[in-house]
PDB file with one MODEL, atoms N, CA, C and O in Angstrom:
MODEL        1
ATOM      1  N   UNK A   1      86.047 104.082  76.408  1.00  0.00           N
ATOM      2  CA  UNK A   1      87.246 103.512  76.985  1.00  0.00           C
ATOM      3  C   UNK A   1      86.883 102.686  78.217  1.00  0.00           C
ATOM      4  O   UNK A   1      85.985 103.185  78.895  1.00  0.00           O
ATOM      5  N   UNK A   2      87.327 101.666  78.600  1.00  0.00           N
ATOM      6  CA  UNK A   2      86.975 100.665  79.242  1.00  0.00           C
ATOM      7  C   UNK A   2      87.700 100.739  80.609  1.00  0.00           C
ATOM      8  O   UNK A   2      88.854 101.111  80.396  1.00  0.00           O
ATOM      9  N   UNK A   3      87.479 100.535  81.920  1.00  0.00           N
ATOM     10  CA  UNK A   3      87.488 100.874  82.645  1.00  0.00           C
ATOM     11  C   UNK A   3      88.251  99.382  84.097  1.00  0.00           C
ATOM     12  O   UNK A   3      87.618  98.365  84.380  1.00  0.00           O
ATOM     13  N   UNK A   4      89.228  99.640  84.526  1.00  0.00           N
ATOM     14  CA  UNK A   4      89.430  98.242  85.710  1.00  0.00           C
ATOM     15  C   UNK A   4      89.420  99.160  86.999  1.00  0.00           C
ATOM     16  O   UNK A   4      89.409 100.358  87.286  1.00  0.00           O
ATOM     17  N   UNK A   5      89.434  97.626  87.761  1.00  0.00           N
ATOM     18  CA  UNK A   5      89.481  97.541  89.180  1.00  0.00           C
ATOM     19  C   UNK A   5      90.526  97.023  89.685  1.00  0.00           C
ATOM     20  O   UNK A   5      90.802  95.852  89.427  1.00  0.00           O
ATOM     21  N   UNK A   6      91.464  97.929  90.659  1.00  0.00           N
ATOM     22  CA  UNK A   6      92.611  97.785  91.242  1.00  0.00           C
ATOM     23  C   UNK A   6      91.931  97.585  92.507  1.00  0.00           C
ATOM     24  O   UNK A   6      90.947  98.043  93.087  1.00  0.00           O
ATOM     25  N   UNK A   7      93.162  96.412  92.782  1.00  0.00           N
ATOM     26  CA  UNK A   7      92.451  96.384  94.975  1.00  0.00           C
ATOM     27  C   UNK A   7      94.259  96.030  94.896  1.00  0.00           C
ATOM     28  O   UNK A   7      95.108  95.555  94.142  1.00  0.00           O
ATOM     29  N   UNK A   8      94.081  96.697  96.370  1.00  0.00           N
ATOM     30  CA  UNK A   8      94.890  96.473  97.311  1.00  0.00           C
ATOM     31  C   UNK A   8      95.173  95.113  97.920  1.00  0.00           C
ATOM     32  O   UNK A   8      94.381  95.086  98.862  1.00  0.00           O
ATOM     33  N   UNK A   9      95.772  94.090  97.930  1.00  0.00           N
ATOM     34  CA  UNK A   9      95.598  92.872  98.567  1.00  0.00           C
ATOM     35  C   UNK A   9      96.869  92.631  99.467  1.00  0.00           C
ATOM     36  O   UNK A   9      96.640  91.920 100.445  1.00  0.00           O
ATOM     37  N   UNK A  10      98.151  93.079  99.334  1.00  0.00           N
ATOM     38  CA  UNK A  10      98.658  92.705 100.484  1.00  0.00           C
ATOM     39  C   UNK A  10      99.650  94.018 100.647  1.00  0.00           C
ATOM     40  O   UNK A  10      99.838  94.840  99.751  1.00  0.00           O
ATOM     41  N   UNK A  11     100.201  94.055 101.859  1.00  0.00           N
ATOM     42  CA  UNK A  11     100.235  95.663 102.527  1.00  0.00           C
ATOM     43  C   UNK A  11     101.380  96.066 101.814  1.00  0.00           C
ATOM     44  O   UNK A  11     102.075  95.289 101.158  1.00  0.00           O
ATOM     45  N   UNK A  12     101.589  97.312 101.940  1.00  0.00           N
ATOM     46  CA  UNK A  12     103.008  98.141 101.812  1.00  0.00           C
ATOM     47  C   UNK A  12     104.079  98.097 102.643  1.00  0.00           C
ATOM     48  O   UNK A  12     105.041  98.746 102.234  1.00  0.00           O
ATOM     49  N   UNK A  13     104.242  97.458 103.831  1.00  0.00           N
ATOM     50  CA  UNK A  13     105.094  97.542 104.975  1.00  0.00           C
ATOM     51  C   UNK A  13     106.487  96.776 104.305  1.00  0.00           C
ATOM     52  O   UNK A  13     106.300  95.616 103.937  1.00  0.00           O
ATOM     53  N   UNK A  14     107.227  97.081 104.208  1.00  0.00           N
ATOM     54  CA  UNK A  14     108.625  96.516 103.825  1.00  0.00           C
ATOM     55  C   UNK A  14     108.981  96.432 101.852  1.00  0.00           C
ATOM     56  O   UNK A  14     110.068  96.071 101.401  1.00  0.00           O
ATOM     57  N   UNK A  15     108.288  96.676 101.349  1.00  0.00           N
ATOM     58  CA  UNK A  15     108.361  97.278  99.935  1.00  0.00           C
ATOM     59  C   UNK A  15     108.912  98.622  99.843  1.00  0.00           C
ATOM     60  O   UNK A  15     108.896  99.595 100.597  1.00  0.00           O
ATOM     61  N   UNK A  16     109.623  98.284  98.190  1.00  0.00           N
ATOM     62  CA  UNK A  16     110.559  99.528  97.747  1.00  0.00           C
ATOM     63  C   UNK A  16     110.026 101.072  97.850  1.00  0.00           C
ATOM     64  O   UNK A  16     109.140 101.043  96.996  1.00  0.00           O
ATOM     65  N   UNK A  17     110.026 101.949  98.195  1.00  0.00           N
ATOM     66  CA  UNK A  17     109.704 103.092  98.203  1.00  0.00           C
ATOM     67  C   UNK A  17     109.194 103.631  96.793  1.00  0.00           C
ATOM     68  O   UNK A  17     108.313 104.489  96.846  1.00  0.00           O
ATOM     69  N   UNK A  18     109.679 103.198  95.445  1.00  0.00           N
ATOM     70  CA  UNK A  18     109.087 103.659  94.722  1.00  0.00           C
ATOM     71  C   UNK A  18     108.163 102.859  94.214  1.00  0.00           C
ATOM     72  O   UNK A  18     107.972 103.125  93.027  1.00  0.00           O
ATOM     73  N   UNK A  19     107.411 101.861  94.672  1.00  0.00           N
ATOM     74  CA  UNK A  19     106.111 100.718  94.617  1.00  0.00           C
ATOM     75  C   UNK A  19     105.404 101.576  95.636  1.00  0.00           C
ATOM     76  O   UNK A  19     104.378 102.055  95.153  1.00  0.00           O
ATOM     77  N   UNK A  20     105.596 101.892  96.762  1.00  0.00           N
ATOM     78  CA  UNK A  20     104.366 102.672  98.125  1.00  0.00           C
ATOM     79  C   UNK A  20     104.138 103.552  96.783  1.00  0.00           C
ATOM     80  O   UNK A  20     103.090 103.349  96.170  1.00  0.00           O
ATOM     81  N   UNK A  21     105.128 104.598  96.245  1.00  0.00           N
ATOM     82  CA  UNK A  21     104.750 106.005  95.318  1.00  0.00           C
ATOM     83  C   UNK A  21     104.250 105.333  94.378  1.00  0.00           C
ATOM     84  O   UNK A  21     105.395 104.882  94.399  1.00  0.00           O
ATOM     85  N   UNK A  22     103.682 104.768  93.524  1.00  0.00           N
ATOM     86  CA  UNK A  22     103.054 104.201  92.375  1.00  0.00           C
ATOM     87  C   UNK A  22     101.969 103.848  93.287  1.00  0.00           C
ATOM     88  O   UNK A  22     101.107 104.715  93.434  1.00  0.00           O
ATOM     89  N   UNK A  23     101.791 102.401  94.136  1.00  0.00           N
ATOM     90  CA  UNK A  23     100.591 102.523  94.925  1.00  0.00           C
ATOM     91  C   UNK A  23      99.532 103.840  94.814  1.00  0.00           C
ATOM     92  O   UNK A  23      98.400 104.059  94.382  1.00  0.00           O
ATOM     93  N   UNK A  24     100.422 104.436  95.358  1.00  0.00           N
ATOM     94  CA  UNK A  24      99.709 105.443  95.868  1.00  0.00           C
ATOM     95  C   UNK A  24      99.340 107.011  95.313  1.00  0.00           C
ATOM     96  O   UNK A  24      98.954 108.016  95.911  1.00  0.00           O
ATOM     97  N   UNK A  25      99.664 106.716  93.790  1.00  0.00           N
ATOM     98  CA  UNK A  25      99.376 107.257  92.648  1.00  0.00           C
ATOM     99  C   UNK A  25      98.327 106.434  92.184  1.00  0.00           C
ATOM    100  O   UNK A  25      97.633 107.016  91.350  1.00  0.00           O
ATOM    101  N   UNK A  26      97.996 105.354  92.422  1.00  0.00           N
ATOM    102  CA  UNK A  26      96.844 104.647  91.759  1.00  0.00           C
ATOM    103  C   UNK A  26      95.747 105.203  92.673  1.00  0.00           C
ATOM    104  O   UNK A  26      94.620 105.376  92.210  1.00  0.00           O
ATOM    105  N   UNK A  27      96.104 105.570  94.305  1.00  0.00           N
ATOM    106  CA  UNK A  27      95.145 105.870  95.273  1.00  0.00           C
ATOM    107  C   UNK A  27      94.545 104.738  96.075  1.00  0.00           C
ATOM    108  O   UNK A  27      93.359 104.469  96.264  1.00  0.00           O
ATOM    109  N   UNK A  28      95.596 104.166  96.482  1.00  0.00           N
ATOM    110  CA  UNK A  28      95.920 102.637  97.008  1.00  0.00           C
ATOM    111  C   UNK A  28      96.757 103.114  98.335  1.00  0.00           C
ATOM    112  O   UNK A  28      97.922 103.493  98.212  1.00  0.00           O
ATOM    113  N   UNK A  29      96.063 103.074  99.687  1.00  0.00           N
ATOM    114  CA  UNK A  29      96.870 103.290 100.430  1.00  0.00           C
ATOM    115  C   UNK A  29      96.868 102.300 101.810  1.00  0.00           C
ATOM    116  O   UNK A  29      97.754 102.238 102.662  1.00  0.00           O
ATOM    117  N   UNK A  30      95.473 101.479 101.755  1.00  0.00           N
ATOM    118  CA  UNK A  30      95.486 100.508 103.033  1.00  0.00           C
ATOM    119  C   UNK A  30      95.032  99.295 102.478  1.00  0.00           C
ATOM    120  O   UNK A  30      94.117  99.511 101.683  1.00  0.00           O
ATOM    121  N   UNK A  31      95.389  97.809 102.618  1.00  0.00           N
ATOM    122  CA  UNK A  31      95.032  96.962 102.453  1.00  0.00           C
ATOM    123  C   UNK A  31      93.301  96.600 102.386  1.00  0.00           C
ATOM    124  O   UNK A  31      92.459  96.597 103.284  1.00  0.00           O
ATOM    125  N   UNK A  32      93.196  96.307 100.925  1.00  0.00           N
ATOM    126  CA  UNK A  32      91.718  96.231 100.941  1.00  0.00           C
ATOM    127  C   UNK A  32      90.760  97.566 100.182  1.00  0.00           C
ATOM    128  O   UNK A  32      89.534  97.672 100.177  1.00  0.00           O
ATOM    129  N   UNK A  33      91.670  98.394  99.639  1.00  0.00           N
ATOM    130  CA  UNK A  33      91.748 100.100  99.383  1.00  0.00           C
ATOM    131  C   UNK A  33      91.107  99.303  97.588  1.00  0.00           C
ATOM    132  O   UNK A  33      91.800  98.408  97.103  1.00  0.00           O
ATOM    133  N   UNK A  34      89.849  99.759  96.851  1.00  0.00           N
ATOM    134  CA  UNK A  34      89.734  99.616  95.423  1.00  0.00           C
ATOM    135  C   UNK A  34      90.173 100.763  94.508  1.00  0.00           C
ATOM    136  O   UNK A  34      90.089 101.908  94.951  1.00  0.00           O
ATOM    137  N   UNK A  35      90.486 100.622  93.667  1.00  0.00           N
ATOM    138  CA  UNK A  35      89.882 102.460  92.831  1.00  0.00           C
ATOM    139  C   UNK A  35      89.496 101.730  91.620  1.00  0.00           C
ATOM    140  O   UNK A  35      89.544 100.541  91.308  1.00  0.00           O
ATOM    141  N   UNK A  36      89.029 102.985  90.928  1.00  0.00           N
ATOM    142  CA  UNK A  36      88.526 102.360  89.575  1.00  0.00           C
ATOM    143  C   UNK A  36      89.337 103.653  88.652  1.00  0.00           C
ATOM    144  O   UNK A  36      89.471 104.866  88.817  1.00  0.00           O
ATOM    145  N   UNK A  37      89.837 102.518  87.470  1.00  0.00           N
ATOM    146  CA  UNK A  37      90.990 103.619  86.712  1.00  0.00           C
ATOM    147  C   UNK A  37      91.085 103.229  85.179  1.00  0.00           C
ATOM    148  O   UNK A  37      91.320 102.074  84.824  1.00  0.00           O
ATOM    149  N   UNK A  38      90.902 104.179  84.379  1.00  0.00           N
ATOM    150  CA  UNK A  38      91.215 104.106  83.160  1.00  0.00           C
ATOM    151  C   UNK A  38      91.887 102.836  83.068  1.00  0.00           C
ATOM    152  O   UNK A  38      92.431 102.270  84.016  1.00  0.00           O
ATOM    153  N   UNK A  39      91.815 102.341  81.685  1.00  0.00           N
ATOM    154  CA  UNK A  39      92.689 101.379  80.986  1.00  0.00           C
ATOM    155  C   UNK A  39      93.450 102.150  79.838  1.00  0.00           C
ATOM    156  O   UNK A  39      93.053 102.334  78.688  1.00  0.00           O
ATOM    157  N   UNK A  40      94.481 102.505  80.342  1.00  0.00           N
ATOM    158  CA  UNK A  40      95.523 103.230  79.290  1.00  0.00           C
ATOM    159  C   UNK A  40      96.859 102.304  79.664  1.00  0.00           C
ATOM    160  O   UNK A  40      96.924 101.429  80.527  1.00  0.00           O
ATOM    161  N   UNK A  41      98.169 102.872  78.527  1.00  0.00           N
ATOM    162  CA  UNK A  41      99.212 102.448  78.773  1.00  0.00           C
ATOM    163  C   UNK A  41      99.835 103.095  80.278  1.00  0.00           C
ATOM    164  O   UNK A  41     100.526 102.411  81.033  1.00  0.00           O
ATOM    165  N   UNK A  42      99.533 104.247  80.504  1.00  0.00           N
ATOM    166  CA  UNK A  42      99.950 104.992  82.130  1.00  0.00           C
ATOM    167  C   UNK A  42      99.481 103.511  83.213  1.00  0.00           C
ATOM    168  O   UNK A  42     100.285 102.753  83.756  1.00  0.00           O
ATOM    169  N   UNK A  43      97.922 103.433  83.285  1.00  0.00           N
ATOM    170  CA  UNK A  43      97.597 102.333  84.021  1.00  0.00           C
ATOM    171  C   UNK A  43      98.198 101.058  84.361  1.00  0.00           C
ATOM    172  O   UNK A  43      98.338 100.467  85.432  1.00  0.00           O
ATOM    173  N   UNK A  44      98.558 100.758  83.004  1.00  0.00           N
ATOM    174  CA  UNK A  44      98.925  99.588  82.561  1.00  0.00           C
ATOM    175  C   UNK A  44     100.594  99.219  83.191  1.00  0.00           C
ATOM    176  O   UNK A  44     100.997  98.101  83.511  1.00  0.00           O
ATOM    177  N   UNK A  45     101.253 100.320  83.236  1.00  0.00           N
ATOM    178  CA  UNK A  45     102.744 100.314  83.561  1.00  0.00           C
ATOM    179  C   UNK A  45     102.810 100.550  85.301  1.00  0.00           C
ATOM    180  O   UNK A  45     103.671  99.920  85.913  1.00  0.00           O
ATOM    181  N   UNK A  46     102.065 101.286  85.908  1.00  0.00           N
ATOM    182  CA  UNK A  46     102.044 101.315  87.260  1.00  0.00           C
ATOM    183  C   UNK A  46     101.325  99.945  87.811  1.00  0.00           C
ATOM    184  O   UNK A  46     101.697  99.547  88.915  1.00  0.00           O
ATOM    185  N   UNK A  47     100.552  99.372  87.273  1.00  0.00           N
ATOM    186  CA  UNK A  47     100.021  97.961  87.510  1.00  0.00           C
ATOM    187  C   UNK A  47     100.888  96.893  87.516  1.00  0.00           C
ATOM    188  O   UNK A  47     100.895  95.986  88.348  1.00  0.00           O
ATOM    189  N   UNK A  48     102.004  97.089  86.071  1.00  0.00           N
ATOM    190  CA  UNK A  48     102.687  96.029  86.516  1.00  0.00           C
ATOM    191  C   UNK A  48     103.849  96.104  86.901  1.00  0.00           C
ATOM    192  O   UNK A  48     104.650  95.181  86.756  1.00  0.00           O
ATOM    193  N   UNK A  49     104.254  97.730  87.709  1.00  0.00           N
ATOM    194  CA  UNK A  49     105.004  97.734  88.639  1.00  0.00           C
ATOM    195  C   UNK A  49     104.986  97.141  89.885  1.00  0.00           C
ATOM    196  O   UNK A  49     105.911  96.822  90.632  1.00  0.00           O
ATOM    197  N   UNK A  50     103.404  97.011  90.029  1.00  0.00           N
ATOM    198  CA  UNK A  50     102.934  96.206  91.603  1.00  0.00           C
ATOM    199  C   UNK A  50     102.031  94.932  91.724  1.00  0.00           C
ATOM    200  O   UNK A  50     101.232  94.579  92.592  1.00  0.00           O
ATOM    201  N   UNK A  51     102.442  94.365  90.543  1.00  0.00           N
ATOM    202  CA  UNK A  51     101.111  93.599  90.180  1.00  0.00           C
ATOM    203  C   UNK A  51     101.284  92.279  91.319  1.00  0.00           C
ATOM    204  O   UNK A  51     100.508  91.325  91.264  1.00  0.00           O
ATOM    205  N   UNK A  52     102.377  92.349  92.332  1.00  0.00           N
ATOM    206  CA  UNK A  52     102.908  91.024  93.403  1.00  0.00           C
ATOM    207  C   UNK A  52     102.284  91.894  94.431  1.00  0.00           C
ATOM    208  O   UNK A  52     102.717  91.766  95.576  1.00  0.00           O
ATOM    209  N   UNK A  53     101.279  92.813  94.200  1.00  0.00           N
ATOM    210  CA  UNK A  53     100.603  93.359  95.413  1.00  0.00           C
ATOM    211  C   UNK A  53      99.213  93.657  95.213  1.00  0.00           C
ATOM    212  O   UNK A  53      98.740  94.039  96.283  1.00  0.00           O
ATOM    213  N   UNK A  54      98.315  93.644  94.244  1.00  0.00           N
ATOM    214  CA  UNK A  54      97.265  94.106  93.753  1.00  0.00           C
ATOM    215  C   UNK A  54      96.423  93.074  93.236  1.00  0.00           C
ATOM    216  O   UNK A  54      96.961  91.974  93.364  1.00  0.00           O
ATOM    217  N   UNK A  55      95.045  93.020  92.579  1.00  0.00           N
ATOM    218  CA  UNK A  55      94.231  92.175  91.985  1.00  0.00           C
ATOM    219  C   UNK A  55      93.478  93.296  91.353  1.00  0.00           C
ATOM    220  O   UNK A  55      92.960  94.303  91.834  1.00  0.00           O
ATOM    221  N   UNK A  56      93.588  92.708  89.804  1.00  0.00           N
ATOM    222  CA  UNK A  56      93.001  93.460  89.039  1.00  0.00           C
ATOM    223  C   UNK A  56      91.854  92.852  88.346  1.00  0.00           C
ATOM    224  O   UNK A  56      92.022  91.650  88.142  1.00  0.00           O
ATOM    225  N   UNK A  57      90.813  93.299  87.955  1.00  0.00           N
ATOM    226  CA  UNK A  57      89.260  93.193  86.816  1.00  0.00           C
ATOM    227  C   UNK A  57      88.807  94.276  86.517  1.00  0.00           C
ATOM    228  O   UNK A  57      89.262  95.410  86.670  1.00  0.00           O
ATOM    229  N   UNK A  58      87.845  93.895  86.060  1.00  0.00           N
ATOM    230  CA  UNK A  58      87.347  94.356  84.859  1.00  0.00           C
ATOM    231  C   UNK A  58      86.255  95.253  85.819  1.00  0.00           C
ATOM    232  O   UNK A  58      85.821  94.732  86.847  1.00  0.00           O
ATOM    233  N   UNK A  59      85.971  96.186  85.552  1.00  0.00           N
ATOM    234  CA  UNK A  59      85.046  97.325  86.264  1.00  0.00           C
ATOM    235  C   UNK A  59      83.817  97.495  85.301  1.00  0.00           C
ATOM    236  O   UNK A  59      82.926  98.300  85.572  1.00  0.00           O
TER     237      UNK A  59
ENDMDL
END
């Protein structure tokens, strides 16, 4: 199973409360923050809950 890279690129300060909680279920908590995370449909749906905040590739 193939594997991406979530980054953090622009902050949480004034975003919906349930985008910070998805953030931060990915383990995204300060600007500039990576993780590396499965490629499933779970991934896939919290990504493009925030995707006007994140940069994603290929790990």
């Amino acid at each position: 199973m193939a594997n991406v890279k979530v980054k953090l690129i622009k902050s949480l300060i004034g975003v919906k409360k349930d985008q910070i909680a998805t953030a931060h279920a990915l383990g995204l908590k300060k600007v500039g923050d990576i993780t590396i995370q499965p490629e499933n449909p779970q991934t896939k749906g919290k990504v493009a809950k925030i995707i006007h905040l994140v940069e994603v590739s290929e790990a």
